[in-house]
N, C-alpha and C positions, 0 to 999 in steps of 0.2 A: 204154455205161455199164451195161447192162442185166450184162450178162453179167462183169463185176468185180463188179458190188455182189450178183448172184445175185437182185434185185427186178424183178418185170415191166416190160417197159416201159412199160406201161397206166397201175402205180403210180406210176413214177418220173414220166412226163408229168404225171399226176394234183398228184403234190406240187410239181413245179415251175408249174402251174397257178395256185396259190394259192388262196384263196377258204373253205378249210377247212384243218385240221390233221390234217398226213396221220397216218397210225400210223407212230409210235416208231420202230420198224427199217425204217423206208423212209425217214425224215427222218435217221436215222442213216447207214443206207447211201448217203444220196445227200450229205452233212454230208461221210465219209468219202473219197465217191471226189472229190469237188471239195479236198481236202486239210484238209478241216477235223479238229478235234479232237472224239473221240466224244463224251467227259466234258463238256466246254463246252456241246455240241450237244444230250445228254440234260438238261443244267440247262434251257438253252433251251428245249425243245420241255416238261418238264412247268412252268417256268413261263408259256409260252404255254397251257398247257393249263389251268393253274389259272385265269388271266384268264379263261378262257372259259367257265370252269365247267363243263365237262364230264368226265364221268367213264368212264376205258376201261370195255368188255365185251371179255370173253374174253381177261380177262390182258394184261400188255403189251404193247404193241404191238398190240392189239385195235382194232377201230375206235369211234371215239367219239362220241357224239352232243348237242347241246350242251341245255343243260338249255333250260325254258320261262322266256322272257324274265320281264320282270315284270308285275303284272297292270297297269291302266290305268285309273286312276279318271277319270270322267265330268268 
């Protein structure tokens, strides 16, 4: 897979791992080589992304960090 989609295999295991949101063009490439649709798959991943509140660095497809939960009153 690594080598159709041009994504590491480190990143591909990574995103099929789960547990965070991987970045854009590796959720894409990996959306595209399982037959999926890009355009469906980029709606998905930035409305995953809005749920989570985080915001990319370093441009699309950058990796993202998820904001500070909420604070915790006593």
């Amino acid at each position: 897979m690594a080598a159709r989609t041009g994504q590491s295999p480190g990143a591909l295991s990574t995103a099929a791992r789960g547990g965070q949101l991987p970045p854009l063009e590796v959720a894409l490439a990996y959306a595209e080589a399982c037959g999926g649709d890009r355009a469906e798959w980029e709606h998905r991943w930035r409305a995953a992304e809005a749920g989570l509140g985080t915001a990319p660095r370093g441009g699309a497809g950058g990796p993202s960090s998820p904001s500070p939960g909420p604070s915790r009153s006593p």
